[in-house]
C-alpha positions in Angstrom: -10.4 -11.7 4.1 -11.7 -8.2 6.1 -9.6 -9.4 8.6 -6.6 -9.1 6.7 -7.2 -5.5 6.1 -4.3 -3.4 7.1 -5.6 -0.8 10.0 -3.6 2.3 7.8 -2.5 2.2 4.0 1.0 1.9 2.7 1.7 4.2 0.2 4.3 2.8 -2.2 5.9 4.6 -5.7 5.8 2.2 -8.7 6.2 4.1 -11.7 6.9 8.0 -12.5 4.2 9.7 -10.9 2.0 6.8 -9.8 1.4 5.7 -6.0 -0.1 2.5 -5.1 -2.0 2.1 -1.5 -1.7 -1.3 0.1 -4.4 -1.4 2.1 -4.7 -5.6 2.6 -2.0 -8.1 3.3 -3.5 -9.1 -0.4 -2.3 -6.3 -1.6 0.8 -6.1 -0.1 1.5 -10.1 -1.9 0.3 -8.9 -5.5 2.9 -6.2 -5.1 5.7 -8.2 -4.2 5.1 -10.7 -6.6 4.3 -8.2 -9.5 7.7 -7.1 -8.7 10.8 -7.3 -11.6 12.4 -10.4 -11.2 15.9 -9.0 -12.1 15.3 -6.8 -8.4 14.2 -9.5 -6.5 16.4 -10.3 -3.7 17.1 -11.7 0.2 14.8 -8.0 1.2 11.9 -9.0 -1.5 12.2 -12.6 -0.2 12.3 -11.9 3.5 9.1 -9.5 3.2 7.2 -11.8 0.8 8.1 -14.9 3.4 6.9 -12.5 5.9 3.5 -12.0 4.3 2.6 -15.5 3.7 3.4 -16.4 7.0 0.5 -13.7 8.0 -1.9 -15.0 5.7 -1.5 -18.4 7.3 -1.9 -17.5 10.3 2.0 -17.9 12.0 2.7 -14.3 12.3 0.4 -11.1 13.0 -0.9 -8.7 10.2 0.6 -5.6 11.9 4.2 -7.9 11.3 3.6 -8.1 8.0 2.7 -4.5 7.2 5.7 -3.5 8.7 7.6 -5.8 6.9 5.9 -4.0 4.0 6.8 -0.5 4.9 10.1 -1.6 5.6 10.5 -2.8 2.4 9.2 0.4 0.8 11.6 2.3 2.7 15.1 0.6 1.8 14.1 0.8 -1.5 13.6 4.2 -2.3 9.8 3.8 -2.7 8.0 4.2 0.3 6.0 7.4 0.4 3.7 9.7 2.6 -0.1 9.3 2.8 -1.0 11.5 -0.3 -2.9 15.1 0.5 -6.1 15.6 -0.5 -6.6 17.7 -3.5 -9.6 20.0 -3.3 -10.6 18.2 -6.8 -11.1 15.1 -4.9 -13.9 16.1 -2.5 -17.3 15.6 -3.2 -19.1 19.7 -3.7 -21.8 19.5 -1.3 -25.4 19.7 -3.7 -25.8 23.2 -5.6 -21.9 24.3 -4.7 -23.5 27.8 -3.8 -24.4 28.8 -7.3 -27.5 31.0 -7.8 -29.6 30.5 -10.9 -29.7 34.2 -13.2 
């Protein structure tokens, strides 16, 4: 499945304060079909089509993130790459504390 991997995230909203990053055409299905029936319609359908027709072979991966972004974007949901925090790095060893 590496070769399904996505060659940059997609960064799409799903709840209040929660991003999800597609990084894999797998990822990019579960999200689509975790999505609320009563907001399906023919843009859901068209990008989930899409998608398959990727993982099958019949279309290329770059088509189907696209489709994917696209998706994100007429609905509302589609958002930058997050920033990095300075909480999310790594301190190097000792962080430049001295002992007393």
């Amino acid at each position: 499945m590496s070769s399904k991997i996505f060659d940059r995230p997609v960064y799409l909203k799903e709840r209040q304060g929660l991003v999800r990053e597609i990084n894999s055409l797998a990822d990019a299905i579960d999200f689509l079909e975790d999505w609320p029936e009563r907001d399906k319609d023919l843009t859901h359908e068209a990008t989930l089509k899409t998608c398959y027709m990727a993982h099958d072979g019949h279309k290329p991966l770059q088509v189907a993130r696209d489709a994917i972004r696209a998706f994100g974007n007429k609905k509302g949901i589609l958002m930058k790459q997050p920033a990095i925090q300075p909480w999310m790095m790594k301190t190097p060893t000792g962080g430049g504390r001295v002992s007393a």
